[in-house]
N, CA, C and O atoms as a CHARMM CRD file, in Angstrom:
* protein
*
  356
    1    1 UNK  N    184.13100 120.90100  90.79200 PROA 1      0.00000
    2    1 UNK  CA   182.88900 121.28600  90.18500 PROA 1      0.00000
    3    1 UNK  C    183.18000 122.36900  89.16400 PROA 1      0.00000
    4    1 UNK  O    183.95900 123.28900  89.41200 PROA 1      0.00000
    5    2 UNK  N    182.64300 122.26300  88.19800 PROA 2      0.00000
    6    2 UNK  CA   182.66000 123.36000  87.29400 PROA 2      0.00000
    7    2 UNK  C    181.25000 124.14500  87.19800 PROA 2      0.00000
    8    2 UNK  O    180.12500 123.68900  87.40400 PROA 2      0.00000
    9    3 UNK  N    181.66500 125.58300  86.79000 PROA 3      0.00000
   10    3 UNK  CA   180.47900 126.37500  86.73700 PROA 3      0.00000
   11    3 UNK  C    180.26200 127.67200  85.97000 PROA 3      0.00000
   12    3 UNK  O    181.04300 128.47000  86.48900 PROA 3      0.00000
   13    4 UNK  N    179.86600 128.03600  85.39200 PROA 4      0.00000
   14    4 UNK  CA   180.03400 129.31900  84.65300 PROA 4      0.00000
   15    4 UNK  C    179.89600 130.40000  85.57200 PROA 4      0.00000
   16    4 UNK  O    178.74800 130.33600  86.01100 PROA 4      0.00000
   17    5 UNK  N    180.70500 131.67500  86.24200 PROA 5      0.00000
   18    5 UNK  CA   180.66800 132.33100  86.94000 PROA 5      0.00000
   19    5 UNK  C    180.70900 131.68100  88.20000 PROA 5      0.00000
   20    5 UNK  O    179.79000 131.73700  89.01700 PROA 5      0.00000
   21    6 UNK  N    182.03100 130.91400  88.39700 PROA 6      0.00000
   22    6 UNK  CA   181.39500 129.74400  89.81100 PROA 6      0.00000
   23    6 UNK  C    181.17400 130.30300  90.69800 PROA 6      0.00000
   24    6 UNK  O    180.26200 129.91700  91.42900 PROA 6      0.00000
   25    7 UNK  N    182.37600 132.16100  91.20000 PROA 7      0.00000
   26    7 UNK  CA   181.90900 132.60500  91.96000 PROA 7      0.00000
   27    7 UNK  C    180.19200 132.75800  92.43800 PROA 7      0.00000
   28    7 UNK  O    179.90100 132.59400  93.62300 PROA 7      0.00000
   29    8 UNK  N    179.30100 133.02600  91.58500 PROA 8      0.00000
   30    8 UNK  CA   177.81000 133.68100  91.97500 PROA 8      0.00000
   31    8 UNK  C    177.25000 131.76300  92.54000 PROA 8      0.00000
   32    8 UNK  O    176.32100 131.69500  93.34600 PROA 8      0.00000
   33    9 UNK  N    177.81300 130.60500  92.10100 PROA 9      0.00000
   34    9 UNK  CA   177.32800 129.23800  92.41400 PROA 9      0.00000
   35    9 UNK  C    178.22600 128.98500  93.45000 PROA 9      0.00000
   36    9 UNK  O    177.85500 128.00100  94.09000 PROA 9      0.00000
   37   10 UNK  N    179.15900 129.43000  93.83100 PROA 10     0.00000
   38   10 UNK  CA   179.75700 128.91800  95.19200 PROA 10     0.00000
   39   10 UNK  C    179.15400 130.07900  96.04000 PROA 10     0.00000
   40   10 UNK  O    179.59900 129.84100  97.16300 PROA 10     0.00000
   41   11 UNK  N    178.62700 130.85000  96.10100 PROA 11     0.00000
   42   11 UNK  CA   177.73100 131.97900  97.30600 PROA 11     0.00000
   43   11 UNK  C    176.93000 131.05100  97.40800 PROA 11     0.00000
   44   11 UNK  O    176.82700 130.42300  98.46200 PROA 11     0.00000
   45   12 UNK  N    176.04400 130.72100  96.09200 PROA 12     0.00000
   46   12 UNK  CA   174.69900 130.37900  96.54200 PROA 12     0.00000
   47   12 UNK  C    174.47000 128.67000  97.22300 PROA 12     0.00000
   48   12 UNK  O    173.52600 128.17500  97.83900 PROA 12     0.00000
   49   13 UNK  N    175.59000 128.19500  96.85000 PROA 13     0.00000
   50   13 UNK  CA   175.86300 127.09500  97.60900 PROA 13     0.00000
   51   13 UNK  C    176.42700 126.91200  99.18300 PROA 13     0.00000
   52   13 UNK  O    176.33200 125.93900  99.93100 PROA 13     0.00000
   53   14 UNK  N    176.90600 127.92100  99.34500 PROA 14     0.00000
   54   14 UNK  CA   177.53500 128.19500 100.82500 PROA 14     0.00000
   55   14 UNK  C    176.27400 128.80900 101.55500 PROA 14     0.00000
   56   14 UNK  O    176.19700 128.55600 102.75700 PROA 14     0.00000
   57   15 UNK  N    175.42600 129.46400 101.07900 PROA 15     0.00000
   58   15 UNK  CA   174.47500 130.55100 101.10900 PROA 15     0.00000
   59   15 UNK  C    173.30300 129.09700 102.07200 PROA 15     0.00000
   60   15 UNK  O    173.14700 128.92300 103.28100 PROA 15     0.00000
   61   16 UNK  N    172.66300 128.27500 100.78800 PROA 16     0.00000
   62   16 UNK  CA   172.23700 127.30200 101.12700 PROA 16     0.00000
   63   16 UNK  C    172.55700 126.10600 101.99400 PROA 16     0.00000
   64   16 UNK  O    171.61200 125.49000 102.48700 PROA 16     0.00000
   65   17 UNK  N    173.42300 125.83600 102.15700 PROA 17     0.00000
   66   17 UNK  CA   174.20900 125.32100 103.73400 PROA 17     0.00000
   67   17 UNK  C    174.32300 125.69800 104.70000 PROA 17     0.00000
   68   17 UNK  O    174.42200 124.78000 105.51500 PROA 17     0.00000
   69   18 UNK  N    174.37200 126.66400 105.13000 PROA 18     0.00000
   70   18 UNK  CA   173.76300 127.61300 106.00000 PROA 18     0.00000
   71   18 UNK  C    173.13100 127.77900 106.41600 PROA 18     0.00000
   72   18 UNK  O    173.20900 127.77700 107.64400 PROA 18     0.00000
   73   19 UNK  N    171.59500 128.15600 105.58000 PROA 19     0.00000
   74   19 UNK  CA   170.35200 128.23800 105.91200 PROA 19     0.00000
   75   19 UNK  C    169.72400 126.99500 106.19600 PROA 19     0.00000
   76   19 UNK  O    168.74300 126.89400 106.93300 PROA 19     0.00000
   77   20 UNK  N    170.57500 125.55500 105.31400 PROA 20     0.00000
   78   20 UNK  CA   169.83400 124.43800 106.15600 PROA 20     0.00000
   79   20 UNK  C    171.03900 123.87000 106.83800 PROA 20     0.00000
   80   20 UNK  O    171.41600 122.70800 106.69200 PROA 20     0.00000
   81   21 UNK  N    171.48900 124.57100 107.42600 PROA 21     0.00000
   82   21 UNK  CA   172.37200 123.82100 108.83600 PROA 21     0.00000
   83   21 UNK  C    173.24500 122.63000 108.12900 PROA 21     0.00000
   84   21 UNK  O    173.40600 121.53500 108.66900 PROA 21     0.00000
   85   22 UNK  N    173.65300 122.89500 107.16900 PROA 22     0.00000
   86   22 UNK  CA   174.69500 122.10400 106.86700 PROA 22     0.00000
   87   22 UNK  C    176.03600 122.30700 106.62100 PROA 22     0.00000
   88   22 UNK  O    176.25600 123.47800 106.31400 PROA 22     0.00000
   89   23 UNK  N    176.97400 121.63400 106.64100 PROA 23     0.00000
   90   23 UNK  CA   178.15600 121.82800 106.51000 PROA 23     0.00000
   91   23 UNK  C    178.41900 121.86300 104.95200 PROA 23     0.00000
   92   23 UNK  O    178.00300 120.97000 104.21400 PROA 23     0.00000
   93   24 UNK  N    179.25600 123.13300 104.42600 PROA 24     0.00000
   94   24 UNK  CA   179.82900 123.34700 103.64300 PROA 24     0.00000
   95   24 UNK  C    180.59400 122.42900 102.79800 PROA 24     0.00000
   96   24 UNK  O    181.72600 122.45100 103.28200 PROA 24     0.00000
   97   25 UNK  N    180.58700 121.56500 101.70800 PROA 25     0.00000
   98   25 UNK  CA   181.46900 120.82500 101.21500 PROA 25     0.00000
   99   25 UNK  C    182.85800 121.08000 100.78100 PROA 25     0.00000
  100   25 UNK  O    183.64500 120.13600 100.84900 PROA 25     0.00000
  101   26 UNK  N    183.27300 122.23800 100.33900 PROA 26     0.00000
  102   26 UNK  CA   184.33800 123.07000 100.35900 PROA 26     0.00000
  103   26 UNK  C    184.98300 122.06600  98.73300 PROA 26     0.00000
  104   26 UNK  O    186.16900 121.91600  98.44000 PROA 26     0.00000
  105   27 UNK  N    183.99900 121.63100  98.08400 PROA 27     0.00000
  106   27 UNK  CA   184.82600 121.31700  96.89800 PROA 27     0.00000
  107   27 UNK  C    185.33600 122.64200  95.72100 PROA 27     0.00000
  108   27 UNK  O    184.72900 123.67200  95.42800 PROA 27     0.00000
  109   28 UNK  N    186.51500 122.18900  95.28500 PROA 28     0.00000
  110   28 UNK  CA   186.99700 122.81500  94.51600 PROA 28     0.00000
  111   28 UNK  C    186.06200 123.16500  93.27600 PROA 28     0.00000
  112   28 UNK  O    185.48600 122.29100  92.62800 PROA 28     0.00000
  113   29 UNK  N    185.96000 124.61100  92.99300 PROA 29     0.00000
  114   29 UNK  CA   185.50500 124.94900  91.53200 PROA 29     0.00000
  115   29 UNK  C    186.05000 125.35300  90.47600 PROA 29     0.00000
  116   29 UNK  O    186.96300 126.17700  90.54400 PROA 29     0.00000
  117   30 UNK  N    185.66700 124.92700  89.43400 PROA 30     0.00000
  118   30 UNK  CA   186.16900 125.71100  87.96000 PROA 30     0.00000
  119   30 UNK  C    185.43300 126.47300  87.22600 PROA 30     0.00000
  120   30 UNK  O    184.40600 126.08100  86.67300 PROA 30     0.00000
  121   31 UNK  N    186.07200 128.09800  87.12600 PROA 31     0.00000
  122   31 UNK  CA   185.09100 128.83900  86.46000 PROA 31     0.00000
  123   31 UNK  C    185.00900 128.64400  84.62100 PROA 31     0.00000
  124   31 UNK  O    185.91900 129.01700  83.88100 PROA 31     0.00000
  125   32 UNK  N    183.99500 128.12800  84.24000 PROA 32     0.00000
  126   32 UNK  CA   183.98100 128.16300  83.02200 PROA 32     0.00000
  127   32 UNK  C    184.68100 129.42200  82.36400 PROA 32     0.00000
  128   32 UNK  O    185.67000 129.49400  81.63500 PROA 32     0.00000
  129   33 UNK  N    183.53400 130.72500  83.04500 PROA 33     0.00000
  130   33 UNK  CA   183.71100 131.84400  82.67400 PROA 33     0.00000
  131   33 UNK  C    185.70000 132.45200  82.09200 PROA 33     0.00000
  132   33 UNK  O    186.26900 132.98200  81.13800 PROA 33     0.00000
  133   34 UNK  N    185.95600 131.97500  83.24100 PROA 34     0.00000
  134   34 UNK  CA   187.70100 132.34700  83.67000 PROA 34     0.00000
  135   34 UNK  C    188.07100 131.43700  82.40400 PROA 34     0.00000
  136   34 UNK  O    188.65200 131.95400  81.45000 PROA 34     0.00000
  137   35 UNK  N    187.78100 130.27900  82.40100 PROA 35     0.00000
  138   35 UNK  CA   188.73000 129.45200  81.31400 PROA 35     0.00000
  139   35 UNK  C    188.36100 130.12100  80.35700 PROA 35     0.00000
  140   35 UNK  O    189.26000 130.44200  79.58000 PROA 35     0.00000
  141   36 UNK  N    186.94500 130.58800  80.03200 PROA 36     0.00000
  142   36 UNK  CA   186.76600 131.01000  78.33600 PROA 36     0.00000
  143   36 UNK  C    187.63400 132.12800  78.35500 PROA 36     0.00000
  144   36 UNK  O    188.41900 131.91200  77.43200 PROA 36     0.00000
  145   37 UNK  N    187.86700 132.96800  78.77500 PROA 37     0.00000
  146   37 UNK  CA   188.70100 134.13600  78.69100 PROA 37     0.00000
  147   37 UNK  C    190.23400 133.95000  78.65600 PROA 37     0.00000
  148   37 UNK  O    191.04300 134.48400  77.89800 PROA 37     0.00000
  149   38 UNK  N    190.53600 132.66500  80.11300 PROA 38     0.00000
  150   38 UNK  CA   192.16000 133.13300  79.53500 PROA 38     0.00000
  151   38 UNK  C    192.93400 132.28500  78.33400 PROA 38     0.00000
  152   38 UNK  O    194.03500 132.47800  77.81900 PROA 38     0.00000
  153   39 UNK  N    191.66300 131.00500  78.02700 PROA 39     0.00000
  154   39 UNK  CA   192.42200 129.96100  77.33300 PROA 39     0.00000
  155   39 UNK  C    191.94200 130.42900  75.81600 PROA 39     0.00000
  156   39 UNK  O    192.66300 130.11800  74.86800 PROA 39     0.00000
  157   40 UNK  N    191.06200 130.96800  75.65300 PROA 40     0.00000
  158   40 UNK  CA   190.58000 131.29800  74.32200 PROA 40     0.00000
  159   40 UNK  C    190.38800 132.78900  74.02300 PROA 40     0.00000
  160   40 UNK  O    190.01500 133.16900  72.91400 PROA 40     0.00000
  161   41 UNK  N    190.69800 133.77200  75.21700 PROA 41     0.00000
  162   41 UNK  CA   190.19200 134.79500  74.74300 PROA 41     0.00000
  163   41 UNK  C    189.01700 135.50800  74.50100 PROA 41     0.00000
  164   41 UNK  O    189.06000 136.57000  73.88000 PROA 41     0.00000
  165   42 UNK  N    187.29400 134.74100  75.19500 PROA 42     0.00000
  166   42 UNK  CA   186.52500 135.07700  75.03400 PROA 42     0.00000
  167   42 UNK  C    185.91500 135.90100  75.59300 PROA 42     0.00000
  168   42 UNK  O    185.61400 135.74400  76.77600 PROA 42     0.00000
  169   43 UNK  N    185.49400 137.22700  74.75900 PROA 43     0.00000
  170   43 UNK  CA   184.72100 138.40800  75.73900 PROA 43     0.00000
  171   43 UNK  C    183.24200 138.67800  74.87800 PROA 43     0.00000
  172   43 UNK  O    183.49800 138.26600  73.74600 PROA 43     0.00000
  173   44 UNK  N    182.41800 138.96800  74.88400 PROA 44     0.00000
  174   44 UNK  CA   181.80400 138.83100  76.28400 PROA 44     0.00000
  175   44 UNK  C    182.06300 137.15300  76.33700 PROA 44     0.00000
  176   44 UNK  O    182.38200 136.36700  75.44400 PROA 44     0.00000
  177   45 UNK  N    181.76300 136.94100  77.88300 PROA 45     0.00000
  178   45 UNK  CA   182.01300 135.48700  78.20800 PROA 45     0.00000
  179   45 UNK  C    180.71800 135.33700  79.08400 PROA 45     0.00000
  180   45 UNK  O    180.72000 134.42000  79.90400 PROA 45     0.00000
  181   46 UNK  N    179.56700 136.17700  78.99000 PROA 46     0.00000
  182   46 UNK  CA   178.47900 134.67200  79.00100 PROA 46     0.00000
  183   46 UNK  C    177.96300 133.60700  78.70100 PROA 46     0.00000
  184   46 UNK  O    177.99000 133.64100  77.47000 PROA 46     0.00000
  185   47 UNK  N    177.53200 132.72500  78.97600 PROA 47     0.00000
  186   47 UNK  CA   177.23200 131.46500  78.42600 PROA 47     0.00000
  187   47 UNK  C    177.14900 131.10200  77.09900 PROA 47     0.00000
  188   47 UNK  O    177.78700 130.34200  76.37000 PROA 47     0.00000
  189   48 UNK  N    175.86500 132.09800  76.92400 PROA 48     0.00000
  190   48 UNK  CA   175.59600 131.88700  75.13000 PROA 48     0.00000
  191   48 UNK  C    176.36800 132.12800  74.66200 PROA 48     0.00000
  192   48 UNK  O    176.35000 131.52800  73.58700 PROA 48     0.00000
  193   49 UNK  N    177.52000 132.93700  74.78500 PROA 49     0.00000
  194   49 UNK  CA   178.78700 133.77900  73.71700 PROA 49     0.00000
  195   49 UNK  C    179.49400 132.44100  73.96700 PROA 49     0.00000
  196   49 UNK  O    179.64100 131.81300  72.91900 PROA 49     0.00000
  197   50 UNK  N    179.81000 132.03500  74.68700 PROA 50     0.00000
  198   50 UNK  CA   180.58100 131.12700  75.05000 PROA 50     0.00000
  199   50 UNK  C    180.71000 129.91800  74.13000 PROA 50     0.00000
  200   50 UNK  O    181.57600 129.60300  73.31400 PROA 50     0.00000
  201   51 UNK  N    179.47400 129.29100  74.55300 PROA 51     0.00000
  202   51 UNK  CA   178.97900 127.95200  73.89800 PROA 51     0.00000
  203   51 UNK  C    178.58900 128.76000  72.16100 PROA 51     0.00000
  204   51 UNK  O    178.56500 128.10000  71.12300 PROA 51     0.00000
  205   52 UNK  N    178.36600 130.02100  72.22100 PROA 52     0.00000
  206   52 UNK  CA   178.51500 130.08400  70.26400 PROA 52     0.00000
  207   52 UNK  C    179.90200 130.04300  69.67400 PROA 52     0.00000
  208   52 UNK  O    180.14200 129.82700  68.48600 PROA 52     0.00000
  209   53 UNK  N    180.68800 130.24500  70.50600 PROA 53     0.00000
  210   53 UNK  CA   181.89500 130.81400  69.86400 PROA 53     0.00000
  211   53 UNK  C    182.69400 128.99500  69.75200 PROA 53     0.00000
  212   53 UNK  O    183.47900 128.70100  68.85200 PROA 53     0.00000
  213   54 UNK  N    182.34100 128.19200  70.65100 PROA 54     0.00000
  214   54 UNK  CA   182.86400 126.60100  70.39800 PROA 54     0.00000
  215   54 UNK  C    181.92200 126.00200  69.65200 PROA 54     0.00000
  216   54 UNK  O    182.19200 125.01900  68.96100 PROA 54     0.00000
  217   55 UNK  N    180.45400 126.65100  69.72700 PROA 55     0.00000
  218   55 UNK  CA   180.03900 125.20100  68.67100 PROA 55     0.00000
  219   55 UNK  C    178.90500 124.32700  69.71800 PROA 55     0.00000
  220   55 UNK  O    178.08100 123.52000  69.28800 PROA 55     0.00000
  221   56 UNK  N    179.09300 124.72100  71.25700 PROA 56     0.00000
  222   56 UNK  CA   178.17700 124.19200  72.12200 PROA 56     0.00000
  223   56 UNK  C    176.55700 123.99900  72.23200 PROA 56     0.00000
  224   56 UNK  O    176.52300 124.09500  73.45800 PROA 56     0.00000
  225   57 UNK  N    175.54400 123.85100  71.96300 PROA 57     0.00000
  226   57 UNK  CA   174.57300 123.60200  72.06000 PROA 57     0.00000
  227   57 UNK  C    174.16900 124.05900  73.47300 PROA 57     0.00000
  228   57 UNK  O    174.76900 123.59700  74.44400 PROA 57     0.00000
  229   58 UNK  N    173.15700 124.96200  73.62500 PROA 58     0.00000
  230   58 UNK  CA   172.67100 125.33200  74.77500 PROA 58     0.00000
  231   58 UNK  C    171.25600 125.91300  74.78000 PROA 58     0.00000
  232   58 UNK  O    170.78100 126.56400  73.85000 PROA 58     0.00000
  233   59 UNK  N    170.70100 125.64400  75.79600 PROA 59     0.00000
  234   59 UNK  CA   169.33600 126.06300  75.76000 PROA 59     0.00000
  235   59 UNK  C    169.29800 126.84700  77.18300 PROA 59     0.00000
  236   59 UNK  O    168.83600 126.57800  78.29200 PROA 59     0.00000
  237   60 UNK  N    170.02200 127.97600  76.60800 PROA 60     0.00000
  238   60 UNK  CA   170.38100 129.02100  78.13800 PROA 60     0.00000
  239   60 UNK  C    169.06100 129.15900  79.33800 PROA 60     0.00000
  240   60 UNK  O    167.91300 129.58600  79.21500 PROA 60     0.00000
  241   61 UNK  N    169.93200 128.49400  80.72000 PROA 61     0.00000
  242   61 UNK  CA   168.74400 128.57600  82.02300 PROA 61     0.00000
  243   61 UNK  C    168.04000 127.53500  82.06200 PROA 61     0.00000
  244   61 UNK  O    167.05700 127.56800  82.80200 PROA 61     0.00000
  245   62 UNK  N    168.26500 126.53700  81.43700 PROA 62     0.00000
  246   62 UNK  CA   167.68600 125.08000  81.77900 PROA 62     0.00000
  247   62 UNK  C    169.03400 124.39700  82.66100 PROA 62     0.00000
  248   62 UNK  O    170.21600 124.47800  82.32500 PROA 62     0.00000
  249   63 UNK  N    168.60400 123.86300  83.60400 PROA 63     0.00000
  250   63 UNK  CA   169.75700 123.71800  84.38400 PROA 63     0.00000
  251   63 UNK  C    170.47300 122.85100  83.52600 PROA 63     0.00000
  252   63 UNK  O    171.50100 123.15300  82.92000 PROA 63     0.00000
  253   64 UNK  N    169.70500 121.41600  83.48800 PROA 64     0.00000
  254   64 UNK  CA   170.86800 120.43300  82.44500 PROA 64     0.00000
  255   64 UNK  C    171.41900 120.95900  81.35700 PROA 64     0.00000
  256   64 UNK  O    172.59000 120.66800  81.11300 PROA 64     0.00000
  257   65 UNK  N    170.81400 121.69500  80.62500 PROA 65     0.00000
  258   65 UNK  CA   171.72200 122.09600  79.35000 PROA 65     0.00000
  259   65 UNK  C    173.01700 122.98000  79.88600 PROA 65     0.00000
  260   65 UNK  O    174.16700 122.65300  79.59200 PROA 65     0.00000
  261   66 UNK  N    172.72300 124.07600  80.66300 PROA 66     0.00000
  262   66 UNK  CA   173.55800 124.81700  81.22400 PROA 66     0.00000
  263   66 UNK  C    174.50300 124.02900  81.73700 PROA 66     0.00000
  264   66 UNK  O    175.61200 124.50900  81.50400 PROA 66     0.00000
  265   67 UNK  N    174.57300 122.57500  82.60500 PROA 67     0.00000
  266   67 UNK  CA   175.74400 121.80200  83.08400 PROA 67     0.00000
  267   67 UNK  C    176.26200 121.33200  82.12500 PROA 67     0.00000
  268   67 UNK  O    177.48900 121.24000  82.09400 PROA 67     0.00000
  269   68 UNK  N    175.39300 120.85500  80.95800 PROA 68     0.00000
  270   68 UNK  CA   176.44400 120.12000  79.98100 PROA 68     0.00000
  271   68 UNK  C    176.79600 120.78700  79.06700 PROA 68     0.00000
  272   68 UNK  O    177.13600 120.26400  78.00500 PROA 68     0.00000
  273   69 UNK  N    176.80000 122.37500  79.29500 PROA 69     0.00000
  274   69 UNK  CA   177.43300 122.94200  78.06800 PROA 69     0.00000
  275   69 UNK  C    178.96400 123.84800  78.83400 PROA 69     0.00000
  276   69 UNK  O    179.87700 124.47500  78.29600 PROA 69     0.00000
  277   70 UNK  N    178.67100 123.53900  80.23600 PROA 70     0.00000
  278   70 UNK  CA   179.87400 123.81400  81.15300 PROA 70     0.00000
  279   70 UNK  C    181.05300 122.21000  81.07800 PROA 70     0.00000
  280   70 UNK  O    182.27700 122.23600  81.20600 PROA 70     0.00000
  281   71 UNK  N    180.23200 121.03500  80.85200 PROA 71     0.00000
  282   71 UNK  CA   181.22400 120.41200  80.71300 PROA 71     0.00000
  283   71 UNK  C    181.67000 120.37100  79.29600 PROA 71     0.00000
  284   71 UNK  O    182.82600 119.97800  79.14100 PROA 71     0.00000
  285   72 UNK  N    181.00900 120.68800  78.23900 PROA 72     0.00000
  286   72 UNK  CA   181.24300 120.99600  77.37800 PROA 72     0.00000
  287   72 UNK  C    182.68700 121.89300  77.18800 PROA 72     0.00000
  288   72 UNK  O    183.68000 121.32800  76.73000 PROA 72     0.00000
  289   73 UNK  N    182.72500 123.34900  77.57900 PROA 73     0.00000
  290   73 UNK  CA   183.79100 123.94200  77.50700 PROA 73     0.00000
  291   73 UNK  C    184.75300 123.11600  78.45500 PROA 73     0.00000
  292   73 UNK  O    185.92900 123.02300  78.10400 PROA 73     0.00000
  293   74 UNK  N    184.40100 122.59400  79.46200 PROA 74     0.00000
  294   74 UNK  CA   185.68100 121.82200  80.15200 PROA 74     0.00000
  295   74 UNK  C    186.21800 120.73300  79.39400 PROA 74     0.00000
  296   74 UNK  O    187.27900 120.24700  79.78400 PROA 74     0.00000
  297   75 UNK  N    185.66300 120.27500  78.38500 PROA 75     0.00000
  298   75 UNK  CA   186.09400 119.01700  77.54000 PROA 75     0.00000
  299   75 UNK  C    187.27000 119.77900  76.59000 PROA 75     0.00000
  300   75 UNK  O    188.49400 119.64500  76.57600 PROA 75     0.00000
  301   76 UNK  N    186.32200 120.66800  75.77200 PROA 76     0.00000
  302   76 UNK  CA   186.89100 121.67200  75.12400 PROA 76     0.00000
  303   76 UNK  C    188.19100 121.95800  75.38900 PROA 76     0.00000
  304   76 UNK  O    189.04000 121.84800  74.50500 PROA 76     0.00000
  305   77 UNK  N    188.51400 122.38800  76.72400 PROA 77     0.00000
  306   77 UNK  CA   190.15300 122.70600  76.73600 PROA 77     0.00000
  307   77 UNK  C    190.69300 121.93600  77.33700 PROA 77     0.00000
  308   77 UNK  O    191.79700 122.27000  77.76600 PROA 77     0.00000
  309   78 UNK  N    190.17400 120.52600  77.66000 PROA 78     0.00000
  310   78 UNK  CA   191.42500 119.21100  78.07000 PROA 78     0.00000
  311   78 UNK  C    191.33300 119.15400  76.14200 PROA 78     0.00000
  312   78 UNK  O    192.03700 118.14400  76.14600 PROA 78     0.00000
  313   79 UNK  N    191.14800 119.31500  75.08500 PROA 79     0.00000
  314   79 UNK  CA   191.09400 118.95600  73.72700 PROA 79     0.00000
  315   79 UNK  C    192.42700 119.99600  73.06100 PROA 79     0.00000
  316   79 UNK  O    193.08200 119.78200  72.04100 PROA 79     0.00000
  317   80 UNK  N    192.55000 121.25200  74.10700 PROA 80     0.00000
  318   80 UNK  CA   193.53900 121.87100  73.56300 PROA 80     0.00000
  319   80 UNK  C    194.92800 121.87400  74.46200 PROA 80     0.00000
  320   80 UNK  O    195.89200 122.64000  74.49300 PROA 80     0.00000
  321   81 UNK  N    194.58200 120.63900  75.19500 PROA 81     0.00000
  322   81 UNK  CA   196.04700 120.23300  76.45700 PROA 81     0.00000
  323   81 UNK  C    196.00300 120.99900  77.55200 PROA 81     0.00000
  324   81 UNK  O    196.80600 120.84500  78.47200 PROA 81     0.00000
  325   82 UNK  N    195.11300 121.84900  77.56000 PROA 82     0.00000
  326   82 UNK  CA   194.70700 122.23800  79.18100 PROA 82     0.00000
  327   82 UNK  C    194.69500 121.56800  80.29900 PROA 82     0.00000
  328   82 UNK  O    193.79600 120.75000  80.10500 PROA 82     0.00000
  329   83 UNK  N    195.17500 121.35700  81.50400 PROA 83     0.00000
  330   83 UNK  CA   194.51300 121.05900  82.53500 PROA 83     0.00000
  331   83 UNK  C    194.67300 122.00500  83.73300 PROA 83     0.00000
  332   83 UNK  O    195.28500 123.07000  83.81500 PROA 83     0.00000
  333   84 UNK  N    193.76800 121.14800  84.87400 PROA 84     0.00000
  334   84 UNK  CA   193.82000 122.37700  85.51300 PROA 84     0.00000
  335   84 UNK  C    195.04200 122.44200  86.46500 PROA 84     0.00000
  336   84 UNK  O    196.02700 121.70500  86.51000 PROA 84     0.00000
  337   85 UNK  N    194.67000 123.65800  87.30800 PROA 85     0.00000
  338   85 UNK  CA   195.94100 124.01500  88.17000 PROA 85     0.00000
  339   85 UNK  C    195.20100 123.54400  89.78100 PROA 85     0.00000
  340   85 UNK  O    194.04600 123.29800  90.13000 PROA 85     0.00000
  341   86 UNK  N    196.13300 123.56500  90.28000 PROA 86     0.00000
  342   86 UNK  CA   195.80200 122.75200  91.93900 PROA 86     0.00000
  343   86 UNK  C    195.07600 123.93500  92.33900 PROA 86     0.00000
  344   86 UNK  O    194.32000 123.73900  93.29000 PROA 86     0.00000
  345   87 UNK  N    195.09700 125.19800  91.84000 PROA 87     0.00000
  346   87 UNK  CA   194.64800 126.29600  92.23800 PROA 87     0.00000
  347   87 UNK  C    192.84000 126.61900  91.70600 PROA 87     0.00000
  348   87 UNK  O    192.55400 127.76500  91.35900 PROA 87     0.00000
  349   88 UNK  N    192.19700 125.97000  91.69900 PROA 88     0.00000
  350   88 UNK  CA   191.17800 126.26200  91.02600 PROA 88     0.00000
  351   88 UNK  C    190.00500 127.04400  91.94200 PROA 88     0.00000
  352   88 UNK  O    189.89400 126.86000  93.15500 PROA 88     0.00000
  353   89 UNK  N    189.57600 127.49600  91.55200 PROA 89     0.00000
  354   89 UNK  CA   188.96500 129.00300  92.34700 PROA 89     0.00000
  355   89 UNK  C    187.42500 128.31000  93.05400 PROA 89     0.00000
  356   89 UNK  O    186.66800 129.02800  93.70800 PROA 89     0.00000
């Protein structure tokens, strides 16, 4: 799964499994956030900075735009030979 700040979306996903008695899926995440910074260098690295600095289209806090401008940057750096590491946070 990818996510911008995945840490604060993997709480609230563990958070919510919990409270409805479900089991944790334990899938792997990718922080957008983390990639914009170490693969490009981007600070600030919130969303909007993010998606301005590639060119992304976003209509910050709408959920769909917000996912597809996370796969967006994930496209983005398989485009600059990125992939990921078995290690993904």
């Amino acid at each position: 799964m990818a996510a911008h700040n995945a840490s604060f979306d993997r709480g609230v996903l563990a958070s919510s499994c919990r409270h409805a008695r479900l089991s944790y899926p334990g899938y792997p995440f990718l922080c957008t956030m983390e990639l914009a910074r170490n693969l490009w260098g981007i600070y600030p690295t919130k969303l909007p900075d993010v998606c301005g600095r590639l060119g992304i289209p976003l209509k910050h806090h709408d959920a769909l735009s917000d996912a597809r401008a996370c796969a967006e940057i994930v496209l983005a750096a398989f485009k600059t030979g990125w992939r990921p590491s078995l290690q993904l946070s």
